[in-house]
C-alpha positions as CSV (number, residue, x, y, z in Angstrom):
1,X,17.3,-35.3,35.1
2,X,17.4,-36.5,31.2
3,X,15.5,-33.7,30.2
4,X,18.0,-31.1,32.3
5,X,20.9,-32.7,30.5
6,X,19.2,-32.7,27.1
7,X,18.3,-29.0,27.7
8,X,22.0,-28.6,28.7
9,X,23.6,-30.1,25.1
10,X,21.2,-28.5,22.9
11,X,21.8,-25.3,21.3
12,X,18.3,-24.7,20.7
13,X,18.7,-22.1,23.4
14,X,21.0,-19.9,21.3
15,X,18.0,-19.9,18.3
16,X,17.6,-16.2,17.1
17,X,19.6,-15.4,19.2
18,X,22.4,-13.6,16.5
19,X,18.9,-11.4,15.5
20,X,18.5,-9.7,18.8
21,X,22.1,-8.6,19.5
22,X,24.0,-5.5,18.6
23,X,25.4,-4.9,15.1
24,X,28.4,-5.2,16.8
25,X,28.5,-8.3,18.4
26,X,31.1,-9.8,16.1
27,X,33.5,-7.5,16.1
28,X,36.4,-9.0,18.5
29,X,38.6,-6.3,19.1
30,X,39.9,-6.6,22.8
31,X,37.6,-4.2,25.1
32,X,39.1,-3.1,28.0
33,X,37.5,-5.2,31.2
34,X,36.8,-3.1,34.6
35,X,37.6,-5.8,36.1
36,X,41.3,-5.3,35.6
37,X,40.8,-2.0,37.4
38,X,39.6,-4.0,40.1
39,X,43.1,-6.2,40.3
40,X,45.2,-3.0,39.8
41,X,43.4,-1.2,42.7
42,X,43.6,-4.2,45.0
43,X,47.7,-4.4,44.1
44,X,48.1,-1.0,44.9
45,X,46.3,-1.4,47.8
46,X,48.7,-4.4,49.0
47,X,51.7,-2.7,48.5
48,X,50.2,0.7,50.2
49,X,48.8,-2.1,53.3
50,X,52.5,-3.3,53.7
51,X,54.2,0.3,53.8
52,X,51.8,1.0,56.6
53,X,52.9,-1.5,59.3
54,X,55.8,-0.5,61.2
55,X,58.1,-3.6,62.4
56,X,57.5,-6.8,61.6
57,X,55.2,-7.7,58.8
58,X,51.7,-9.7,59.4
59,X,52.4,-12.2,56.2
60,X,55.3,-14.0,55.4
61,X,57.7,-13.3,52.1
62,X,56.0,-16.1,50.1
63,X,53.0,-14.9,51.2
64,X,53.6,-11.9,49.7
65,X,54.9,-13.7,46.3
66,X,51.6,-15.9,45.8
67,X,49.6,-12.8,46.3
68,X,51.1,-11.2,43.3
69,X,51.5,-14.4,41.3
70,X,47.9,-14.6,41.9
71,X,47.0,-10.7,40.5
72,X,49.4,-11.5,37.8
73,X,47.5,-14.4,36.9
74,X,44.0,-12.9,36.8
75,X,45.5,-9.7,35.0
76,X,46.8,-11.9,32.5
77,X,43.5,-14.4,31.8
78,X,41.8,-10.7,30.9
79,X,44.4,-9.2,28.5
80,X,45.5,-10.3,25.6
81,X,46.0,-12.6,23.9
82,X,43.6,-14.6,26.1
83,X,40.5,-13.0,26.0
84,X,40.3,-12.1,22.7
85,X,41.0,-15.6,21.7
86,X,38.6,-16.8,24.3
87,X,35.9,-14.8,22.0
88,X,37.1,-17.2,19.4
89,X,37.9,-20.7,20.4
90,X,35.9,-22.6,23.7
91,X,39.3,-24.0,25.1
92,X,40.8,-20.7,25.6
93,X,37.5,-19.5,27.4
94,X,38.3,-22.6,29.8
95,X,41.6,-21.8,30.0
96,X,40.6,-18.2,31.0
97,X,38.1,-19.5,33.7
98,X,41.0,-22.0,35.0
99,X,43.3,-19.0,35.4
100,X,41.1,-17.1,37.2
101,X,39.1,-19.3,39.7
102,X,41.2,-22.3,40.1
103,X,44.6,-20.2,39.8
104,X,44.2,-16.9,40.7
105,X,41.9,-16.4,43.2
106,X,43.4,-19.0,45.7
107,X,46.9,-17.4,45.4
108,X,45.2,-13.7,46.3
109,X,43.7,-15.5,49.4
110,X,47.0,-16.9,50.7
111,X,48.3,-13.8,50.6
112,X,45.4,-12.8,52.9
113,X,44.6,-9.8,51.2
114,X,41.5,-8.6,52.8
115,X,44.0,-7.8,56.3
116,X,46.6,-6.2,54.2
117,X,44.3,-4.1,51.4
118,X,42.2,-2.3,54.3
119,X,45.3,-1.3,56.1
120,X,46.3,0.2,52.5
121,X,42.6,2.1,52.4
122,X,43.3,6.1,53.5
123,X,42.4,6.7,56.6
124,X,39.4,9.0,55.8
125,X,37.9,6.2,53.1
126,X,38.6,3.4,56.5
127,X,36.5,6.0,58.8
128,X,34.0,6.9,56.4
129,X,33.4,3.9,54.2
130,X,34.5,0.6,55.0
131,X,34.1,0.6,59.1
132,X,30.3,1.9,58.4
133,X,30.1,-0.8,55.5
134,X,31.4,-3.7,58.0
135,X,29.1,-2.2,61.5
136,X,26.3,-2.2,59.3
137,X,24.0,-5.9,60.3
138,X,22.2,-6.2,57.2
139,X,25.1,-5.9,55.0
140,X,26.9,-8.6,58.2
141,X,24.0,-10.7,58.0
142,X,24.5,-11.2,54.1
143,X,27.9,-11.9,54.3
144,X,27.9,-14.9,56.9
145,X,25.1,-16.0,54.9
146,X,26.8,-16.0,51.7
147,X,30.1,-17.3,53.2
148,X,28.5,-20.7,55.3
149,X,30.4,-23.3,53.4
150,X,27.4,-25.1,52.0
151,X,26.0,-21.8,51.0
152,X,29.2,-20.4,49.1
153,X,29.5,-24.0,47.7
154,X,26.1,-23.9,46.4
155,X,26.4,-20.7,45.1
156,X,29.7,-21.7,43.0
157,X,28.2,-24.6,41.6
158,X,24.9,-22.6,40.7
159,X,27.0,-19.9,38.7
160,X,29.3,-22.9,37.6
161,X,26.4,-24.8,35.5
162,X,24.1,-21.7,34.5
163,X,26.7,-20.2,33.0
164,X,28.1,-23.4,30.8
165,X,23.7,-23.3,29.8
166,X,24.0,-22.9,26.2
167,X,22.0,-20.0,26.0
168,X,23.5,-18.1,29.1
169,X,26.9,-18.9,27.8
170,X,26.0,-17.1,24.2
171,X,24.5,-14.3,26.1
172,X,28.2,-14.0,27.3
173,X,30.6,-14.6,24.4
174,X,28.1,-12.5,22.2
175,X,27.5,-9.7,24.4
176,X,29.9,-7.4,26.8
177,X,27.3,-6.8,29.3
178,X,26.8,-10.3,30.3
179,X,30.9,-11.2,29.5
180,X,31.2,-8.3,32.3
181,X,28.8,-10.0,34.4
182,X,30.3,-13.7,34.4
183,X,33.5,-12.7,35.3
184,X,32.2,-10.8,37.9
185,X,30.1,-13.6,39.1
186,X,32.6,-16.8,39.1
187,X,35.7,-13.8,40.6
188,X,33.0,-13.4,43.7
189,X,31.8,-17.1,44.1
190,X,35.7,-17.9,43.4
191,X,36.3,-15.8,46.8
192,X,33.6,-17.2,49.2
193,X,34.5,-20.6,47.9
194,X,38.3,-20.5,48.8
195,X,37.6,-18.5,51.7
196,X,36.2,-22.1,53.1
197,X,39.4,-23.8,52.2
198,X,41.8,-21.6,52.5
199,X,42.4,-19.1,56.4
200,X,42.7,-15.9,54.7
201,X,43.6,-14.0,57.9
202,X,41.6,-12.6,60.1
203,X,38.9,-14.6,59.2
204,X,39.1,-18.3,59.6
205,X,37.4,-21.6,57.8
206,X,34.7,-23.1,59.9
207,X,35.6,-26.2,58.8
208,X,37.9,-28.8,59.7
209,X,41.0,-30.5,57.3
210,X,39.1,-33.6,56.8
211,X,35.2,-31.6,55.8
212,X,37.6,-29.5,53.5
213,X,39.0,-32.3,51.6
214,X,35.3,-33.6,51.1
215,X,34.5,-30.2,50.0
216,X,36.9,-29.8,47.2
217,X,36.1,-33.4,46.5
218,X,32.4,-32.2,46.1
219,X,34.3,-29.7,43.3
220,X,35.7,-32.6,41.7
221,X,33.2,-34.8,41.0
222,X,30.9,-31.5,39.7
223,X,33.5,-30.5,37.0
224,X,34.5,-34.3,35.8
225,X,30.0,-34.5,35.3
226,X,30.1,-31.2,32.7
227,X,33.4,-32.3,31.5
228,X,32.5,-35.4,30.7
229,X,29.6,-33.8,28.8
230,X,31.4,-31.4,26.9
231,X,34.3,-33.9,26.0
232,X,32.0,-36.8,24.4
233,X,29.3,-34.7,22.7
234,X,28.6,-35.1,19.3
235,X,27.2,-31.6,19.0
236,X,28.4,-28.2,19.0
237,X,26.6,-26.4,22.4
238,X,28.0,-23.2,21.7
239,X,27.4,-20.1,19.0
240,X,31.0,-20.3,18.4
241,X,30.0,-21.4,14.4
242,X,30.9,-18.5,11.9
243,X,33.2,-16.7,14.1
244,X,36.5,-16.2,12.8
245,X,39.1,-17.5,13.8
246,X,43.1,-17.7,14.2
247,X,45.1,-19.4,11.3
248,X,46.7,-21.8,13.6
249,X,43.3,-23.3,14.0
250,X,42.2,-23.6,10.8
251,X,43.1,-27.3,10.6
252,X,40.4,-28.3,13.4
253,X,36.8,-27.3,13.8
254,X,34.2,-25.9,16.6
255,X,33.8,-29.8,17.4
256,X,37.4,-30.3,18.2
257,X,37.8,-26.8,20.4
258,X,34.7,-28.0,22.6
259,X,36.2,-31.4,23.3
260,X,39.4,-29.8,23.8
261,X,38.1,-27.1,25.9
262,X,36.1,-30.3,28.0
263,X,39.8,-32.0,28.5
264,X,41.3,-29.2,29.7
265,X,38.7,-28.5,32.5
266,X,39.1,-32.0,33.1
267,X,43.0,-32.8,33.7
268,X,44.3,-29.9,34.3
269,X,40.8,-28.3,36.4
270,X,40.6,-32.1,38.5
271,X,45.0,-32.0,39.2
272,X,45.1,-28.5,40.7
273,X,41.5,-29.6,42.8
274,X,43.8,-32.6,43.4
275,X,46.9,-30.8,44.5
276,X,44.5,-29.1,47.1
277,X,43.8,-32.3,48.5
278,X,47.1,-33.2,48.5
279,X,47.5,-30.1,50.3
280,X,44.9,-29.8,52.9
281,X,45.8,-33.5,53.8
282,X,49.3,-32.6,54.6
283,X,48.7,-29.7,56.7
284,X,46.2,-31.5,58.4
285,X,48.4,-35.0,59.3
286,X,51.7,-32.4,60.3
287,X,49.2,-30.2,62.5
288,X,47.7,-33.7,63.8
289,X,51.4,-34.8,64.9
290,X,52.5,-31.3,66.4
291,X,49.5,-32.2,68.3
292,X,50.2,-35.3,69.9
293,X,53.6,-34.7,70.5
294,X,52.8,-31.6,72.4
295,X,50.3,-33.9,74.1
296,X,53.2,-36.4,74.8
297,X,55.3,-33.5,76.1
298,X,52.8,-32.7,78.6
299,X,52.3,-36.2,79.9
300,X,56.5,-36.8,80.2
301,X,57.0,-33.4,81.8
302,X,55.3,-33.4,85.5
303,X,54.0,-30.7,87.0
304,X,55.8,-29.2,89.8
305,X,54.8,-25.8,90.5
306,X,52.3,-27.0,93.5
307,X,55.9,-27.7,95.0
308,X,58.1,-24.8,94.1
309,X,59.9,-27.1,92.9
310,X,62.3,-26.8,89.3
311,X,63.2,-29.6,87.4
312,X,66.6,-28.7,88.0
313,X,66.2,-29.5,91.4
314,X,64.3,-32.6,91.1
């Protein structure tokens, strides 16, 4: 374990790393991210999924809101200014990955957007893409196994710490490709972790309120370890030295961003895993009490069918 974490805060990874990029690597003009194509397509999609039911709608207005909140959000953690900046200063980079998994992503799924986005597909790209893509049992098999709750958990945590490894978090601020590739990995653990906490219609947790509280607690105590880490090191983990940056910052250096960058995944990152608790708890103690006073209901109310008999007559 000492020798993981002194891997972890050394940035001995990143050595020679500079000589084997691109020419090009510096240069932090804001690239255009695919992913935003992705987010555009799946708004579309919801709007297109809401014109196509006739009567009464499957989601409720807020629904609707927090599902667009949450595209706005994503949209906005991959324009600028914060993702060029996040090429430039460690707290904005946590700021960006706050935005997206802890913000985002859990506003798309209360929307349910899976229900509402197929129903927005064509009906020649349903018939001759997605409803081969769901029948087919490897591609079924994979998903329930990516989507247990200990599994997607795992998985999240996994992408969570290999990509805050100093040299697989340079391969990422210094190279598209791999930029490209951890925002596509934390968006898709991001969705099979909330799935588990969230009911994003028709699918449905298969956990209880109490094991989910546990689970974001799990999240918690995970993100306050690496914060800890990043907020108390004496050492810069990250190639952030040499690359310019804004005026404003001038005043403070690469030592200051990275403890910065470790408070915010710390306060803000542990209040909104917080606020889920919060959440999950109250749903569960109002959904408890609609319980047993249905159960008390019952019990008051006799049964009098097996005499033909109304209440209004007894």
């Amino acid at each position: 374990m000492i020798r993981f974490l002194n891997l972890l805060s050394s940035t001995a990874y990143a050595d020679n790393l500079y000589d084997r990029l691109p020419e090009d690597s510096f240069d932090l003009k804001w690239a255009w991210d695919p992913a935003l194509i992705l987010f555009v397509v799946l708004a579309i999609l919801y709007y297109r999924g809401l014109k196509a039911f006739r009567g009464p709608l499957p989601v409720k207005r807020w629904q609707i809101v927090l599902f667009y909140l949450g595209v706005s959000t994503v949209i906005a953690a991959l324009m600028p200014p914060i993702d060029p900046l996040s090429d430039q200063l460690f707290f904005m980079h946590m700021v960006q990955h706050l935005m997206v998994t802890n913000i985002g992503v859990p506003l798309m799924m209360l929307g349910v957007p899976f229900f509402i986005c197929v129903r927005g597909l064509s009906p020649s790209v349903r018939r001759n893409v997605y409803f081969p893509l769901v029948r087919s049992r490897p591609l079924r098999w994979l998903f329930n196994l990516v989507s247990r709750p200990l599994v997607s958990l795992f998985l999240f945590q996994a992408a969570y710490w290999f990509w805050h490894v100093p040299y697989y978090y340079n391969l990422a601020l210094l190279n598209d490709a791999w930029h490209l590739l951890e925002h596509a990995t934390f968006a898709w653990v991001s969705i099979l972790l909330w799935r588990n906490i969230i009911d994003p219609h028709p699918m449905k947790s298969p956990i209880s309120m109490p094991v989910r509280m546990l689970y974001v607690m799990g999240l918690m105590a995970s993100n306050v370890i690496l914060s800890a880490f990043l907020s108390f090191s004496d050492t810069v983990w990250y190639a952030y030295e040499g690359r310019p940056t804004p005026e404003w910052w001038k005043p403070w250096n690469h030592l200051d961003d990275q403890r910065l960058g470790g408070l915010l995944m710390w306060v803000p990152g542990e209040f909104i895993d917080f606020f889920v608790v919060s959440m999950i708890f109250i749903i569960w103690t109002s959904r408890e009490r609609k319980r047993e006073q249905a159960q008390k209901n019952s019990i008051d109310t006799p049964n009098l069918e097996p005499y033909n008999v109304t209440p209004a007559d007894a």
